[in-house]
N, C-alpha and C positions, 0 to 999 in steps of 0.2 A: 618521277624521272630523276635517274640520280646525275649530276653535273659536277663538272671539274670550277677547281677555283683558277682564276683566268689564266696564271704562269703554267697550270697543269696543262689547260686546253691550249692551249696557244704552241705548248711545243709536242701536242698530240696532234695539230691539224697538219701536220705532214708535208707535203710537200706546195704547201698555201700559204700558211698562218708559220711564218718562225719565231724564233724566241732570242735566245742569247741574249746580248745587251738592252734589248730592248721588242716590245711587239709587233715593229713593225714587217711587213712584206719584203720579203729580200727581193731584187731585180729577177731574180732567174724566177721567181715562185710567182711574181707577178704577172709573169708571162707564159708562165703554166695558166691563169686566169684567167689570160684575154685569151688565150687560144680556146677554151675549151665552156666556160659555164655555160649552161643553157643549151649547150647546142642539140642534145634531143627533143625540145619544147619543137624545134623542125621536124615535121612528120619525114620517116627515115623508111625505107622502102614500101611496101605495098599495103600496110597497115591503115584500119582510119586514124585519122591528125587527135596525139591527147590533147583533150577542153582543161585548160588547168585554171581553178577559181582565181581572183586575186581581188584584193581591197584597193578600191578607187574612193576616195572621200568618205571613207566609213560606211560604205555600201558592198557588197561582194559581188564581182561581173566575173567573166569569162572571156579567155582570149587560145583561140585557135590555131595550131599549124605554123607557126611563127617563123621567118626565114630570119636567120642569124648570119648577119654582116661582121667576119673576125676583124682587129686590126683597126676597124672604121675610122678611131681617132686620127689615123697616119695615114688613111687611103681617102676618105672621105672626111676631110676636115672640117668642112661648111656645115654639111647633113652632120655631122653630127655635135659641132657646137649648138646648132639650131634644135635637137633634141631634148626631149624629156624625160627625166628618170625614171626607170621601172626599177623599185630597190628588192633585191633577192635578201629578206631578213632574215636571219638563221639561229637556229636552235641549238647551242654546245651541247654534247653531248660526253658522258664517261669515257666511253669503250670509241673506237672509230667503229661508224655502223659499217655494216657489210652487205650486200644482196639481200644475207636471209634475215638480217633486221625488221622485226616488224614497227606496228606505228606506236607511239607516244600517246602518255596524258600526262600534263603536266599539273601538278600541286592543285591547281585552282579548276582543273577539268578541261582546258582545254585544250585542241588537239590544232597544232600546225595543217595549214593546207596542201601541204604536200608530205605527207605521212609515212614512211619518208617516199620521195622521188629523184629514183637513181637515174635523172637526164645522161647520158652517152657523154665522157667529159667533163661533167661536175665531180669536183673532189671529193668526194667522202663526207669529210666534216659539215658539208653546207646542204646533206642531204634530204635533213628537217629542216623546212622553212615555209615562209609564206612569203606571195607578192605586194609588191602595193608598188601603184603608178599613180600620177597626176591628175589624171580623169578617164572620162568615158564619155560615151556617149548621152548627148542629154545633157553632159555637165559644166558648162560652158563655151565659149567660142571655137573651141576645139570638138567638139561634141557634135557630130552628128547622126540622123537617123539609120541604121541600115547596118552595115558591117563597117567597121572601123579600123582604119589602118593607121597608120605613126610610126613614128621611128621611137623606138627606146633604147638610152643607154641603161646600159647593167650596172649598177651599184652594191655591190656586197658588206652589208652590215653583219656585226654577230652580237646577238645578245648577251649581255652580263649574268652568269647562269645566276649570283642571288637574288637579280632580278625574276626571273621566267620562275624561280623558285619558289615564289611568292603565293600563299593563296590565295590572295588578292591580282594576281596577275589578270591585265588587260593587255590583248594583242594590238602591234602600230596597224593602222586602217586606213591612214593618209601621208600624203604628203608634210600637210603640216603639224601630224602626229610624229612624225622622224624629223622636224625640227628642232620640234618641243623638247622632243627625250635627247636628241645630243645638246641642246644649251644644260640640260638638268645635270649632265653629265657621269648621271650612273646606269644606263637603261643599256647601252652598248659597249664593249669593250674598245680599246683603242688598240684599231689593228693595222693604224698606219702611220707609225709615231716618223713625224717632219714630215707630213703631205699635210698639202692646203687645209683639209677635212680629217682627224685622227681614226674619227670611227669608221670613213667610209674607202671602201676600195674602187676607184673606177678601171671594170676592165678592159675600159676601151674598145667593145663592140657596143654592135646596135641588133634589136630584135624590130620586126617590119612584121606586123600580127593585126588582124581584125578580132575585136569584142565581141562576141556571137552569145548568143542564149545561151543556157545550161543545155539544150536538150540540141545542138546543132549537131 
């Protein structure tokens, strides 16, 4: 996979990721964010709901049909401080993919979970990526049997393409695999320079989705 060096990608992710003085999200592109990531992971007229994989504690589950709450931070301010992170980690890429973009393998062979997945309202650039949430079911007090539902906020990281580049590269699989790698401070770019978190974008909704089997 061939990858930009961060100043190249960062002012190729369009109307997301700006650049000029620095890499952080401008206001008006943040809000291009909250309005729109994920919101095809919501099964969208008559079709069956996509099963899209995702990494909970270094395990791979599945989460179904998801209804996406825009805005949540400002409408539902409780529910969603009391939330848990689903981080949308993402793969920079050369070129911006387009529709007919097929999938990736990166240096080390492996291949992003969503290969790419052009969600209705996801930008371009964050079209390769992978999930990873807090848990599942099973996986502590939060965890139960059956179909599982929760609220997640959206988190958008981008990977450091010398990172992904690596043939050593290992994919984040938890929570506290995206702690690790932002103290180590090369594994993500900083694409929100003077917010609380450099690497991470919050866009201020919430996805409401049950864990179901591969085969639901």
């Amino acid at each position: 996979m061939r990858v930009l060096p961060r100043a190249v990608f960062v002012f190729a992710a369009v109307s997301v990721v700006g650049c000029e003085s620095s890499t952080s999200v401008k206001p008006e592109q943040q809000e291009a964010m909250r309005s729109s990531p994920l919101s095809a992971v919501a099964a969208v007229g008559t079709g069956k709901p996509e099963i899209d994989p995702t990494y909970a504690n270094g395990k791979t589950v599945y989460m179904i049909g998801p209804h996406l709450i825009v805005n949540a931070r400002e409408t539902m301010p409780n529910a969603y401080a009391h939330a848990e992170e689903l981080y949308l980690v993402t793969y920079p890429q050369a070129t911006l993919p387009t529709p007919g973009s097929g999938p990736i393998t990166l240096p080390s062979g492996y291949q992003p979970q969503c290969n790419p997945c052009f969600h209705p309202g996801l930008p371009a650039p964050f079209v390769y990526h992978d999930h990873v949430i807090t848990g599942a079911p099973g996986m502590g007090t939060n965890g139960t049997a059956g179909a599982y539902k929760a609220p997640w906020k959206i988190i958008v990281l981008v990977y450091n393409p010398a990172y992904v580049s690596s043939p050593t590269f290992r994919p984040i699989t938890s929570a506290a695999d995206v702690d690790a790698a932002e103290a180590a401070g090369n594994v993500f770019l900083p694409i929100n320079s003077g917010g609380s978190n450099v690497y991470e974008v919050d866009t201020g909704n919430l996805l409401i989705c049950p864990t179901v089997s591969s085969h639901a």
